[in-house]
Structure formats: structure tokens, C-alpha cells
N, C-alpha and C positions, 0 to 999 in steps of 0.2 A: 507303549513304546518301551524299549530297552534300553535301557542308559548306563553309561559308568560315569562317574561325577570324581573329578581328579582335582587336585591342589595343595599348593605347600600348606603343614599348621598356620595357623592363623588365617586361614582365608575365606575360613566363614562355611566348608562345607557340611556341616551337621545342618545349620540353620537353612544354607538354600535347600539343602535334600530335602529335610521337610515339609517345605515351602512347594517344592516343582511336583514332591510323591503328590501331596493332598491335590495339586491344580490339575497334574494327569491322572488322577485316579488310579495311581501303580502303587506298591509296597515300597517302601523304603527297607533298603538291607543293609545294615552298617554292619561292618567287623565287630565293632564294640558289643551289638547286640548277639549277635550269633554266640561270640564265646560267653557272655551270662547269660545267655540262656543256655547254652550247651550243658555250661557246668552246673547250672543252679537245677537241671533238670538230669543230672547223672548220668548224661549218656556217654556212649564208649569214647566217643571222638573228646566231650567235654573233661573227660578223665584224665584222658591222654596231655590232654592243652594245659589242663590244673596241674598236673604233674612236671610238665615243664616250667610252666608259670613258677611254681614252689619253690621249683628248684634255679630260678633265679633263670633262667634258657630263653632263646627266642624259641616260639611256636614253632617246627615244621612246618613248610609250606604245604604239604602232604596235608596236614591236619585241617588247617586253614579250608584249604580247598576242598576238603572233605566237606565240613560244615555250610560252605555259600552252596556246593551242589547237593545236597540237603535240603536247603532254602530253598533254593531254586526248585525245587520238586515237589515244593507245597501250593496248592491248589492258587491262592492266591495271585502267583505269581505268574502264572501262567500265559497270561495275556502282556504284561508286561511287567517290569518296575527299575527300580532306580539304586544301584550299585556305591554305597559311600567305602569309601578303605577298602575295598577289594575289588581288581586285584592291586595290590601293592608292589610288586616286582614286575619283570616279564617273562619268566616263570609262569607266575600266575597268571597273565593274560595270553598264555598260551594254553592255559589246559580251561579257561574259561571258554575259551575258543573252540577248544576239542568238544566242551558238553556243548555248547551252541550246536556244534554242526552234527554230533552226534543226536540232537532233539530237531533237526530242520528247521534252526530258527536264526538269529542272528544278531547282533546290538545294531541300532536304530544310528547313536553316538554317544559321541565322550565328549564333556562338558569340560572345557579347563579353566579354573578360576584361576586366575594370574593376579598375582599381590606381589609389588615391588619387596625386595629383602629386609627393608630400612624397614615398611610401615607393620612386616609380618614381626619382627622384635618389639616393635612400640606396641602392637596390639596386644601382644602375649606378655611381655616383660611389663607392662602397664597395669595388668590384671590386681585384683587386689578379692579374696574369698572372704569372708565373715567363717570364722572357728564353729559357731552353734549351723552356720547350717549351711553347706559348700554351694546350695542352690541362688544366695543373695551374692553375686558378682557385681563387682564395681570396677572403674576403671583410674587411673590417676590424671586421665585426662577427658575423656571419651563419656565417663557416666561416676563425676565425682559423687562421693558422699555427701549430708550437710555437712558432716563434720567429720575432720580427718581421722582417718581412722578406727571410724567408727560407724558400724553396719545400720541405715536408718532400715530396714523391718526388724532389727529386734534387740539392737545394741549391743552387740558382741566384735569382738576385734576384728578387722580385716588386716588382714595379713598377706605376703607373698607369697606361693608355694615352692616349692624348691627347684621342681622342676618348671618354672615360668622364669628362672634367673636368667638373665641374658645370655648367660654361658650355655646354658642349657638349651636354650632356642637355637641359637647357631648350631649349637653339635644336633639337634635334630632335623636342623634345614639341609646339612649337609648329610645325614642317611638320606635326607628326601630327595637330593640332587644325586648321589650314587644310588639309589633304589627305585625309587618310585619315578623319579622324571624321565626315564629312557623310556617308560611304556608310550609318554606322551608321542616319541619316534614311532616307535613300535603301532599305532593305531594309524599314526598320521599316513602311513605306509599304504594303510585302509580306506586314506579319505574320509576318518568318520571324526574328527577332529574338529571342536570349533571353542574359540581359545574367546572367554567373556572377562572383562574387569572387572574385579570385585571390589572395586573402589567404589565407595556410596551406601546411602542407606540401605538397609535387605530391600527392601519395596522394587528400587530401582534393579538391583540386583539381578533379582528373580524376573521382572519384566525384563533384563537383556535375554536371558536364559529362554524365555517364552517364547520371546521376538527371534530369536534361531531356529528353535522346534518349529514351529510355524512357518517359519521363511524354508523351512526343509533343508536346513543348513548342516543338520545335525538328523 
């Protein structure tokens, strides 16, 4: 299957990607991953993105789109897989569009996790990182410490990040509601749109997400 997996921050889509690549046996391709590896691996496009990156810029779309159809062209992928953070614009989901139909192939659908505004700030504005090692996340309500403030694998500080402050969350729900959420139009236009709560544990989650593939929803 060919998926693109869409949702405001905080709505959990790193974790379902994971979750749906491993149950349909397709790659998972995050944005995140393309540009380190691009750059960690010197190539042209990765040079160009670190360069911008440096120099404080958003990516070019160009470049972006450079790197997924890259992706896309590796053996793996071939058969199918599953789209996280790209495309971001519609832009983007128009020149994804172009390599689809220029390979004869097509997206299967688009996954949209829908997370009310209120509980995407409490998610992310709740987070709490331990200083020695940013992988021990905790939550201030969700997945307390024993003890506040303080990381139980290895006891080091948990702290806020700067970018988790609730100022911060809003000002990037609002790129996500002028950038990214018009594609949600933009495919629905396609019929290949099928909109899952991401309300509940991942388990459940991931089972709505299934139960649409399956019912041929998506």
C-alpha cells in the first residue's frame, strides 16, 4: 500500500507510522529521516538543506521533494510504503503526484489523525525531557515521574524544552493550519481521505487505522 499519514504536532504520527509500516510490511519515510540521513551522508541535495538549515532558512520545497523522490526510488519502496511529514504543503502533494503518475502508480490513501487543539497543547506543553538523555520523556500528567522532577532511569533533571512552551505549540498549530491542512482538501478532492481519532491508547489507534485499510476505506 501507498499511504501518506497526515496530522497536527502532537498527534502521535511518528508512533502510528511505525506501528502501520511494520503491520503492512511497507518502509516508513519521515522527513525527519531523509534530511539526516541526506546530510549525515554528504550528498548534494543534503548539502544544499544543511546550508540552509545553518543559515537559520526554511528548506526549499525543491529540495525537500528532491530527497522523498530519492526515497522513493529505492528498491524497498517499491511495492509500497508509508509517507510521515511529506508532503507538508500542496505544493508538495502535487509534485508527489507528478512522480506517482510519472512511475504508473498511485497513493492507496491519506490517513488523517484528528487531535482536538486543546488536548494537542496539553500533549506537547506537558512533556517534561530528562537533560542526560532527551530519549527518557515524561509527561506532567500522562506518564508522571516518581518524583518530580526527576528522571526515574537515571536521575537527571527533566526539564521543559523551549520549543514545547505553549506559545510555541500554538504558533506551530497555526503553520500547520495555513500549510499543511489545505492538502487535507486537496486529496479529499481524490476520495482518498479517511479522517481516524487519535484519541486513546496507540493499540487502539493503530487498530482504527487497520480497520479502514481493510474495510478499503482508504
Amino acid at each position: 500500500m501507498r499511504i501518506v499519514l497526515v496530522g497536527p504536532p502532537g498527534a502521535g504520527k511518528g508512533t502510528q507510522a511505525a506501528f502501520l509500516a511494520k503491520n503492512l510490511s511497507i518502509p516508513h519515510i519521515s522527513t525527519g529521516d531523509l534530511f539526516r540521513a541526506n546530510i549525515s551522508q554528504g550528498t548534494d541535495l543534503g548539502k544544499q538543506a544543511k546550508a540552509y538549515m545553518d543559515a537559520g532558512n526554511l528548506v526549499p520545497d525543491e529540495v525537500t521533494i528532491g530527497m522523498a523522490e530519492d526515497r522513493l526510488d529505492q528498491a524497498d519502496a517499491t511495492d509500497g510504503f508509508l509517507l510521515d511529514g511529506f508532503p507538508r504543503n500542496e505544493f508538495q502533494a502535487r509534485a508527489l503526484d507528478t512522480y506517482l503518475a510519472r512511475h504508473g502508480i498511485a497513493l492507496d490513501g491519506v490517513l488523517d489523525l484528528e487531535v482536538p487543539e486543546d488536548e494537542v497543547v496539553k500533549r506537547i506543553a506537558g512533556r517534561r525531557v530528562c537533560r542526560n538523555n532527551s530519549a527518557h520523556v515524561f509527561h506532567v500528567e500522562y506518564k508522571q515521574p516518581k518524583t518530580e522532577g526527576v528522571c526515574d532511569e537515571c536521575g537527571g533533571e527533566l526539564y521543559q524544552r523551549s520549543d514545547d512552551a505553549e506559545d510555541k505549540v500554538r504558533t506551530r498549530l497555526e503553520v500547520y493550519h495555513r500549510e499543511t491542512e489545505p492538502i487535507i482538501d486537496y486529496y479529499k478532492q481524490q476520495d482518498l481521505v479517511v479522517t481516524i481519532s487519535a484519541l486513546g491508547p496507540v493499540a487502539e489507534v493503530t487498530g482504527r487505522a487497520m480497520d479502514a485499510l481493510r474495510a478499503g476505506n482508504a
